[in-house]
VOKEDO-469393 format. One line per field, with one value per residue (C-alpha): residue number from 1; y, z, x. Coordinates in Angstrom, 1 decimal, decimal comma, always signed. Example, Ala and Ser with C-alpha at 12.3 -4.5 7.8 and 13.67 -1.06 7.14 Angstrom:
% VOKEDO-469393
n <- (1_2);
yy <- (-4,5_-1,1);
zz <- (+7,8_+7,1);
xx <- (+12,3_+13,7);
//
This chain:
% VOKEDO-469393
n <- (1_2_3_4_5_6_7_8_9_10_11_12_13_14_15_16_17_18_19_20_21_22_23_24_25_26_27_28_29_30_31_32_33_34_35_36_37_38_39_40_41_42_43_44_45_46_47_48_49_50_51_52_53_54_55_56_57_58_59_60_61_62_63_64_65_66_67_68_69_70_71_72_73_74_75_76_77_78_79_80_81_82_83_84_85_86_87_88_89_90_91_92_93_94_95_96_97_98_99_100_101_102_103_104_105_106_107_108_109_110_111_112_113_114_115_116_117_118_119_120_121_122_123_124_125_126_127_128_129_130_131_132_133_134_135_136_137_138_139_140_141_142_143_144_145_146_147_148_149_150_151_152_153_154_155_156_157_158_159_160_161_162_163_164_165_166_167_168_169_170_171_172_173_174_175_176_177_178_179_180_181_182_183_184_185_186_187_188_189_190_191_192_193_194_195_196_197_198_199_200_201_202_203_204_205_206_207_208_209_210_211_212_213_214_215_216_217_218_219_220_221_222_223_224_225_226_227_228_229_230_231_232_233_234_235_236_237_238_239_240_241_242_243_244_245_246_247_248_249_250_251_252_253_254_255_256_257_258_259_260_261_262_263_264_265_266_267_268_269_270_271_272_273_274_275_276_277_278_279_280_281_282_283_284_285_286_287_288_289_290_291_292_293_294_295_296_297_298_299_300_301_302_303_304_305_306_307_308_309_310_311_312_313_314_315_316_317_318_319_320_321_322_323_324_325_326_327_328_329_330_331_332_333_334_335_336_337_338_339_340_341_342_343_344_345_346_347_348_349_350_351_352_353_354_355_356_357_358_359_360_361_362_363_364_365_366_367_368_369_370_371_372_373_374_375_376_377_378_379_380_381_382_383_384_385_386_387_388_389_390_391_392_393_394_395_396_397_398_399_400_401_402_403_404_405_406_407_408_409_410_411_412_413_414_415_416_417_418_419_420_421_422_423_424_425_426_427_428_429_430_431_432_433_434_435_436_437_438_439_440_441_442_443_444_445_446_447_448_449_450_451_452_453_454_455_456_457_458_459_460_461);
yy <- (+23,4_+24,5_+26,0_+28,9_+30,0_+34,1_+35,8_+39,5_+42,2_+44,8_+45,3_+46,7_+44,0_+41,1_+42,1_+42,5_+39,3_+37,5_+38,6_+38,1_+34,3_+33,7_+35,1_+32,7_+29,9_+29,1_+28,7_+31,6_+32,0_+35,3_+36,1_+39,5_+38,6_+35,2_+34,1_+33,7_+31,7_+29,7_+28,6_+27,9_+26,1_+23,4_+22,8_+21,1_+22,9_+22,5_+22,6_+24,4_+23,5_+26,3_+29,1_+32,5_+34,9_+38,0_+38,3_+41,4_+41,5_+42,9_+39,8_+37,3_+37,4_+34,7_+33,4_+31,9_+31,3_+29,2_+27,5_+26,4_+25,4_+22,6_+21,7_+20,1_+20,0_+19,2_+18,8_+22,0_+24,7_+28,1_+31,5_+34,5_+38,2_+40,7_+43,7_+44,6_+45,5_+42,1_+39,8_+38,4_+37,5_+35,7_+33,2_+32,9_+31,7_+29,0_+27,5_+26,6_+25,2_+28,1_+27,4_+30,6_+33,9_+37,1_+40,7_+43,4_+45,4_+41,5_+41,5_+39,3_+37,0_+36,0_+35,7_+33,0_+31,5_+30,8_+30,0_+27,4_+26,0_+25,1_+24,1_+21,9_+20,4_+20,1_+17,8_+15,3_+15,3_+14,2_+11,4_+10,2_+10,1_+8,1_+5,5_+5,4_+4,7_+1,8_+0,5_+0,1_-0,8_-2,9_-3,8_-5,0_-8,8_-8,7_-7,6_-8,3_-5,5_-5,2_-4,5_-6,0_-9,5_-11,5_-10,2_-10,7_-14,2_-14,8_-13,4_-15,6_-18,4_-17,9_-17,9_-20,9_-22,6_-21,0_-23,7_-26,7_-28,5_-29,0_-27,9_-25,3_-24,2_-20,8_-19,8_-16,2_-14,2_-12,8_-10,0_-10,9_-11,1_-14,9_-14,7_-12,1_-14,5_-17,1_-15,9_-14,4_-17,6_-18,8_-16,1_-16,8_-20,4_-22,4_-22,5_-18,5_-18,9_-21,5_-20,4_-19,2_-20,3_-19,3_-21,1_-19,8_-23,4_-21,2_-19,3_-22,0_-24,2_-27,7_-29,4_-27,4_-27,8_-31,2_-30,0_-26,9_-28,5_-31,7_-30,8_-32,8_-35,3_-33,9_-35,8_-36,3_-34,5_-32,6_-29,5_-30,8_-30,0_-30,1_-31,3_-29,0_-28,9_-28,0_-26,2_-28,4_-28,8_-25,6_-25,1_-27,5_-26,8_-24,1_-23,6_-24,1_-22,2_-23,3_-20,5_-21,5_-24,7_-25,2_-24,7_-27,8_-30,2_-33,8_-36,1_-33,8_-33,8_-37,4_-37,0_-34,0_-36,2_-39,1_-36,3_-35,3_-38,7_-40,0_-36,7_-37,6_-36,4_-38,0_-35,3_-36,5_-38,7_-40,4_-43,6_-42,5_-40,7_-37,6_-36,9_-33,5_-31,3_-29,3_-27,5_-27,2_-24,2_-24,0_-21,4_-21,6_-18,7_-21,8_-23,4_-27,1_-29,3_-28,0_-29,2_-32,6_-32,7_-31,9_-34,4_-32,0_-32,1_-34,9_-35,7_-36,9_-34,3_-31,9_-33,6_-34,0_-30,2_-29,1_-30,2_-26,1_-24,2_-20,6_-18,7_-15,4_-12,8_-10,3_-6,7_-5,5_-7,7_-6,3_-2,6_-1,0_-2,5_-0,1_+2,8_+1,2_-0,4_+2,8_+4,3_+1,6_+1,9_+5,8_+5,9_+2,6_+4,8_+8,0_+6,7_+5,1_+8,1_+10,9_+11,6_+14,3_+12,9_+11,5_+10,5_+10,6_+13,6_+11,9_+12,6_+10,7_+7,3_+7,4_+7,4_+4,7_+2,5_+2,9_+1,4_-2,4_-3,6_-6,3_-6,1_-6,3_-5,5_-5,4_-3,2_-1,1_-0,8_+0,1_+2,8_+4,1_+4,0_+5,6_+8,5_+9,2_+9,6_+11,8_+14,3_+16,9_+17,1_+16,4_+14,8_+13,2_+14,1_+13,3_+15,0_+12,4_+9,6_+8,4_+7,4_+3,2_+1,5_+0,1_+3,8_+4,9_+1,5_+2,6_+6,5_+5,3_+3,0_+5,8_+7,7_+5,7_+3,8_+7,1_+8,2_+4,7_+3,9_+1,2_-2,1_-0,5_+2,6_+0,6_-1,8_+1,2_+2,8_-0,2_-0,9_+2,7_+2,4_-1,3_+0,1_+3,4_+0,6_-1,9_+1,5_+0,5_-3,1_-5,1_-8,9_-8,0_-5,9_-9,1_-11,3_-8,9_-8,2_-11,8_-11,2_-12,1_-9,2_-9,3_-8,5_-6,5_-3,9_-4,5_-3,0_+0,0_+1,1_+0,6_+2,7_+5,6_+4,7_+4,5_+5,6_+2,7_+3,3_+2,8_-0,7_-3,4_-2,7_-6,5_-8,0_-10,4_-10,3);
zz <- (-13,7_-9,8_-7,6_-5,8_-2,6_-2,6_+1,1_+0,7_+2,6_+0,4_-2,7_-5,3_-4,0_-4,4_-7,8_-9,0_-8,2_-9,0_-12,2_-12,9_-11,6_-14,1_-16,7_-15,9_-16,3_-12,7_-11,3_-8,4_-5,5_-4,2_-0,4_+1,6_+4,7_+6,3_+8,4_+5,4_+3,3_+6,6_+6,4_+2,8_+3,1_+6,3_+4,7_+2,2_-1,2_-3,7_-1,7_-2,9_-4,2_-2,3_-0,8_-1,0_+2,1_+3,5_+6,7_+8,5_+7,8_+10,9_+11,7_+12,1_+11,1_+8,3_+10,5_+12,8_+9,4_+8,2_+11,9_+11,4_+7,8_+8,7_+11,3_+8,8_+5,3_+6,6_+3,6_+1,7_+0,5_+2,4_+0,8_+3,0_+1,5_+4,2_+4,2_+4,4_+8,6_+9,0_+7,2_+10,9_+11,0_+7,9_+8,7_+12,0_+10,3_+7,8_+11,2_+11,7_+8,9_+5,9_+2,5_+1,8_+1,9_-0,6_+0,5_-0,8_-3,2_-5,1_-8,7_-10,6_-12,2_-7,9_-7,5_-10,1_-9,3_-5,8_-7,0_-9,0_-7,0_-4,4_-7,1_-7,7_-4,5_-3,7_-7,0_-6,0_-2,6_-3,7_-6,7_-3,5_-1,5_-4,4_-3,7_-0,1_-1,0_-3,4_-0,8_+1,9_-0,4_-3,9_-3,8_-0,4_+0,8_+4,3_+3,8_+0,2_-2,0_-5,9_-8,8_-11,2_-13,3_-11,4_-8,1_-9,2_-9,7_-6,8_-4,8_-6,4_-5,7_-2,2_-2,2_-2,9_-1,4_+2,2_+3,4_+2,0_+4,2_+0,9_+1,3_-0,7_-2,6_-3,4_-6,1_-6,7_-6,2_-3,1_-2,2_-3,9_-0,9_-0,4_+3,3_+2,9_+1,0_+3,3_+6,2_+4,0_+3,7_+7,4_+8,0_+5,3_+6,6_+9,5_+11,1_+12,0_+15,4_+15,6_+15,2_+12,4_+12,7_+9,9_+9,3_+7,4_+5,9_+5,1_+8,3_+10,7_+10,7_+9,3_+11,9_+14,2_+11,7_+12,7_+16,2_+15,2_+13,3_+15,2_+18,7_+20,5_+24,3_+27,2_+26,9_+23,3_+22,4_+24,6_+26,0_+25,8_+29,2_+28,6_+26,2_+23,8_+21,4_+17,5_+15,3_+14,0_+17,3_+17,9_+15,0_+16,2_+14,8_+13,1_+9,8_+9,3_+6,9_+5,4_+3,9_+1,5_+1,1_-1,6_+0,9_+2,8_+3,0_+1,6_+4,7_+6,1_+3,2_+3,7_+7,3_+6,3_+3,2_+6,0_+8,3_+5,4_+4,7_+8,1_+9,7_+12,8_+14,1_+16,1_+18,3_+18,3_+21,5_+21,9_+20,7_+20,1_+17,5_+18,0_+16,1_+14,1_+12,6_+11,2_+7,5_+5,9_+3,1_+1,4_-0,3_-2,7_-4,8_-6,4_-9,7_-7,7_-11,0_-12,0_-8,3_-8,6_-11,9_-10,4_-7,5_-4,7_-3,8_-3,6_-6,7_-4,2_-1,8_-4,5_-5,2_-1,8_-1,2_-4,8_-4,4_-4,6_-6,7_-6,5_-8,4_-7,6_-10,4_-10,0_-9,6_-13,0_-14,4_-12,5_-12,5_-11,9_-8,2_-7,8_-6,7_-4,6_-2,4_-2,6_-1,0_+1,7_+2,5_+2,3_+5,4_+7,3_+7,5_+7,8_+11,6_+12,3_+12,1_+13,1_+9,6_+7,8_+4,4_+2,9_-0,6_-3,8_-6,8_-10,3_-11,6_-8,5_-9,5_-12,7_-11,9_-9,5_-12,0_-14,5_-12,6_-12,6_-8,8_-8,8_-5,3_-5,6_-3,5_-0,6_-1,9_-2,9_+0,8_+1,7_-0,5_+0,6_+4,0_+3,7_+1,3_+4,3_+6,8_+4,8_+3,1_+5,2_+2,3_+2,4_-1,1_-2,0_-5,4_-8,1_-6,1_-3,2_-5,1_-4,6_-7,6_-8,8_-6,2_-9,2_-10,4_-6,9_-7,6_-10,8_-9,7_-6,2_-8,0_-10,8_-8,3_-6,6_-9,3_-11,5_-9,3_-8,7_-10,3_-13,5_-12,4_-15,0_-12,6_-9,3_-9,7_-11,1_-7,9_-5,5_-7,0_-6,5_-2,9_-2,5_-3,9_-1,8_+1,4_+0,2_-0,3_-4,0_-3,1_-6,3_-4,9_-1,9_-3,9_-6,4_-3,7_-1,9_-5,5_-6,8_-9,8_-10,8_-10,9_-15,1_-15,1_-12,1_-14,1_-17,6_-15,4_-13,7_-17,6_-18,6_-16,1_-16,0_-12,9_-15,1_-18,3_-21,4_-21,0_-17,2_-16,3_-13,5_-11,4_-10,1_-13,1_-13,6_-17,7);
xx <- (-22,4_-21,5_-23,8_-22,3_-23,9_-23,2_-24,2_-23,3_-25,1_-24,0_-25,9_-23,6_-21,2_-23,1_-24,9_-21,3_-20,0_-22,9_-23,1_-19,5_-19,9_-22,2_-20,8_-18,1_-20,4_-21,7_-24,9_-25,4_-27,8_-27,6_-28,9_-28,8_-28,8_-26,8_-30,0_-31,8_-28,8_-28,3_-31,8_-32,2_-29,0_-29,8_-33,4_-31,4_-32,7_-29,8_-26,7_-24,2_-20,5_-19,2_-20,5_-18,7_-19,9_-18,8_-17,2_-19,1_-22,6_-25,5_-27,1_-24,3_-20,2_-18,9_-17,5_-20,1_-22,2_-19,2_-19,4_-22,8_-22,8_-19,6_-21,5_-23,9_-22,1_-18,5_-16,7_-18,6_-15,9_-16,9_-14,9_-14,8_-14,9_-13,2_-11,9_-7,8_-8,2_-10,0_-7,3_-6,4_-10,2_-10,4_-6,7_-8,9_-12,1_-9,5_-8,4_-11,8_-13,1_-12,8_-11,3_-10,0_-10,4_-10,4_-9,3_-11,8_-11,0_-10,2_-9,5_-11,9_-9,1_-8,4_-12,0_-12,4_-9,0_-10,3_-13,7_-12,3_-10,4_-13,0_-15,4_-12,8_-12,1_-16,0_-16,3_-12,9_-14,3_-17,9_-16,0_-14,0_-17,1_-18,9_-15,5_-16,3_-20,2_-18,9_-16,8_-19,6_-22,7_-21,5_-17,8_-16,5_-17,1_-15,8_-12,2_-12,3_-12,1_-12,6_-15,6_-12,8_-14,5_-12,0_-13,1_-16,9_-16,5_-14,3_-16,9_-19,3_-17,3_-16,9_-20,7_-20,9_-17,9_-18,4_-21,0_-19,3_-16,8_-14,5_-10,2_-9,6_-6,5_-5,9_-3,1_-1,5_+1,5_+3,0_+0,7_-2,7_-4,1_-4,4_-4,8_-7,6_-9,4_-8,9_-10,1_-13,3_-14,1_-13,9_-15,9_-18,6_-18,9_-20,2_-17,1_-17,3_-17,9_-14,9_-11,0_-9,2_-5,4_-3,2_+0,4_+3,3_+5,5_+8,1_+8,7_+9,2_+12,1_+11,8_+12,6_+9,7_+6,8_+5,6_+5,8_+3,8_+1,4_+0,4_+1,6_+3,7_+3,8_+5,8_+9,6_+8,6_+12,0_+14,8_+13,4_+9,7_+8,9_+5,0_+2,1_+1,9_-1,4_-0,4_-2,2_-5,1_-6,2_-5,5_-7,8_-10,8_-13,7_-12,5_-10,1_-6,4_-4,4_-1,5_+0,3_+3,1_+2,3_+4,3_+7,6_+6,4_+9,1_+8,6_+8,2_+5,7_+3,7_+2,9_+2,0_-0,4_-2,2_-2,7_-4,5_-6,6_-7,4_-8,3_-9,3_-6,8_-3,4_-0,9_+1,0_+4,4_+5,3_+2,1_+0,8_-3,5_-4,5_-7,0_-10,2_-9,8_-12,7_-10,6_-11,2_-8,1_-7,4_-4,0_-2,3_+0,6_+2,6_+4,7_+3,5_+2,9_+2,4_+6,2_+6,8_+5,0_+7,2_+10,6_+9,6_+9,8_+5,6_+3,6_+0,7_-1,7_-1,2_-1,7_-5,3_-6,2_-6,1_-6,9_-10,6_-11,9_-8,9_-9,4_-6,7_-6,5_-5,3_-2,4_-3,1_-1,8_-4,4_-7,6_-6,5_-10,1_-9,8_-7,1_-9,2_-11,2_-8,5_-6,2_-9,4_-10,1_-6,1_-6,6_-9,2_-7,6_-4,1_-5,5_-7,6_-4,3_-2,5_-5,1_-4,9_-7,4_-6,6_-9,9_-8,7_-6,9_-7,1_-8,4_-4,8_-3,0_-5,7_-4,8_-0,6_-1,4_-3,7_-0,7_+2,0_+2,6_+2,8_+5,1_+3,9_+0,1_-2,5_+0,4_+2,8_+0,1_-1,4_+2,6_+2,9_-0,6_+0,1_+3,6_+1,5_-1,3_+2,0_+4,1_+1,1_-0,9_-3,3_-6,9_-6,7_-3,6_-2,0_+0,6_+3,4_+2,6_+3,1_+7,2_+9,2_+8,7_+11,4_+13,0_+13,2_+15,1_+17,3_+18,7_+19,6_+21,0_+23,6_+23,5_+24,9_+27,3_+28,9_+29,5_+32,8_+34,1_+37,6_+38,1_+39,7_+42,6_+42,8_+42,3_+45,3_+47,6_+46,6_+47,3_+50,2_+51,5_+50,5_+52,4_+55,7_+55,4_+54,9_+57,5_+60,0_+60,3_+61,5_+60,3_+61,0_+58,4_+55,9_+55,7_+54,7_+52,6_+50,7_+50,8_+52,8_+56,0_+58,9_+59,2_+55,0_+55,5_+58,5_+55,9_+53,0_+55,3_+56,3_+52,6_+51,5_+54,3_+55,7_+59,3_+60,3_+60,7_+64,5_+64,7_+66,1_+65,0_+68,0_+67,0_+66,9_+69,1_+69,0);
//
């Protein structure tokens, strides 16, 4: 049941309308004068859902009571009362913090309308606050998000993982967040303090990789015009990840099982190998034992990384993480942007929980982001949330393909236009269109361009 806060100086007034709210079902604290509801309200004793005031009462105006009550309780629904000459007053008092406002004489169907509403919006803002709480306190493992079974145990296993000096591979589709977890791990180990430097395989051209990886010797290769350090020594110390690894190509995979074995590189031009302390975690979307099958990655590469496999589940399959990371996404975007969106309506969760994100985690944080940019709402709703892509596919095509000609009606329509061109000249419209002049006089009686007892004037027969 919702508290309701009621500050009227008028007694007939306020006697109405509190016995009218609870006949409606709500709980009601009535004051007389604002000094007295201010106080009772800062001490703390039963905060209100919302509080319903009059505008122009002796001791002080709604409007500096609703300054003062935000000061404290900023996200606490404040309802003005005010008469029809103080209307400009009341839009006045919304731009600074007010809900809403009712013009006296209100009919009591508006009053609970508006009373409802704020009740309302006080309860989603206290369930998205309860989110926020959840994200700080239970839920959150340095950038990792989720209260899901699979997370649970993924965070457990990075518990226990973290100190160890053991490569890692981590498993999943594109946008579980594999990267995430990588780096929660660096930082959840020893090697904090040290670098984290993340590779993608896929994004850098074969014939750079090596290069990238293991540095090269200055005149090692044309345009080598220094010593370059790679990546692993980039990385000394510290943790490499190799994103993709799946996309590596085959000779590099031996030379990367060799520096896992030995623990040394060889930058390419030079003749001494380098001492690496490197702690190497690996990340795939590719099913690598169907690779090791088809011959395209190496078994004992495989092995060699696959000492700690953490597999990490697709979003569809751990969908009570979804309102926790819609949330954290929610307040990122919304400092980004200068954003006063704070969260989601139940009813927007719920849509978002029931789609299937392809995507995961990422295209989730896309369409969140795109959401706080687009909405000027404090809570974001149903309305907000666009239409699946695949959805928007189908109609844009829909759309486009639904006035396009048959092939039947396009080649009755060049031909037309190679005849009108060619002046009627059959010989040179048969070459232009491909066809010989007997299929070419068949088509111009199929399609009406002559009657069946017009004659090929150049046919011979």
């Amino acid at each position: 049941m919702a508290l309701i806060a009621l500050i009227d100086d008028d007694p007939e007034m306020r006697s109405m309308v509190e016995d009218h709210l609870r006949a409606s079902g709500y709980e009601v604290r009535a004051f007389g004068r604002p000094t007295e509801a201010l106080a009772a309200l800062l001490a703390g004793d039963a905060v209100p859902s919302v509080v319903l005031t009059d505008l122009q009462m002796p001791e002080m105006s709604g409007i500096d009571l609703t300054k003062r009550l935000k000061a404290k309780f900023p996200d606490l629904p404040v309802i003005l009362m005010t008469a029809f000459g103080s209307i400009e007053s009341a839009v006045d008092a919304m731009r600074k913090g007010a809900f809403d406002y009712l013009t006296k004489p209100f009919k009591l169907v508006e009053l609970n309308l508006v009373v409802e509403r704020a009740a309302l919006m006080a309860q989603l803002t206290r369930d998205n606050e309860v989110l926020r709480t959840e994200l700080r306190r239970n839920f959150s493992k340095g950038q990792l998000i989720g209260k899901s079974k699979a997370m649970t145990e993924i965070f457990d296993l990075l518990e226990r993982v973290a100190p160890a000096q053991s490569n890692v591979l981590i498993t999943g589709e594109s946008g579980t967040g594999k990267e995430v977890i990588a780096r929660t791990l660096h930082q959840m180990s020893p090697r904090s303090a040290r670098p984290f430097v993340a590779v993608n395989c896929t994004a850098i051209p074969e014939t750079l990789l090596e290069s990238e990886l293991f540095g090269h010797a200055k005149g090692a290769f044309t345009g080598a015009d220094r010593r370059k350090p790679g990546l692993f020594e980039e990385a000394q110390g510290g943790t490499l990840f190799l994103d993709e690894i799946g996309d590596m190509p085959p000779a590099l995979q031996a030379k990367l099982l060799r520096v896992l074995q030995e623990r040394r590189i060889r930058p390419l031009g030079e003749t001494k190998d380098l001492d690496i302390d490197v702690r190497v975690i690996a990340a795939t979307h590719k099913n690598l034992k169907k690779g090791i099958q088809e011959g395209i990655f190496r078994e004992d590469l495989y092995y060699r990384l696959n000492v700690i496999p953490l597999p990490v589940p697709p979003l569809r399959h751990r969908k009570e993480d979804i309102p926790l990371l819609a949330q954290a996404f929610v307040e990122k975007y919304a400092a980004l942007n200068k954003s006063n969106t704070r969260g989601f309506t139940p009813v927007a969760l719920h849509l978002l929980m029931e789609q299937s994100w392809p995507g995961n985690v990422r295209e989730l944080e896309n369409l969140v982001e795109r959401m706080v940019v687009m909405s000027r709402k404090t809570l974001l709703d149903e309305s907000d949330i666009p239409a699946p892509e695949s959805a928007a596919v189908e109609d844009f095509y829909g759309h486009m393909t639904q006035d396009l000609p048959s092939l039947e009606d396009l080649e009755r329509r060049y031909m037309q236009f190679v005849l009108l061109k060619t002046g009627g000249k059959k010989d040179r419209a048969s070459q232009i269109l491909g066809i010989n002049r007997r299929t070419l006089y068949r088509k111009e009686r199929e399609y009406g361009f002559v009657t069946g007892a017009d004659e090929d004037p150049d046919d011979p027969t």
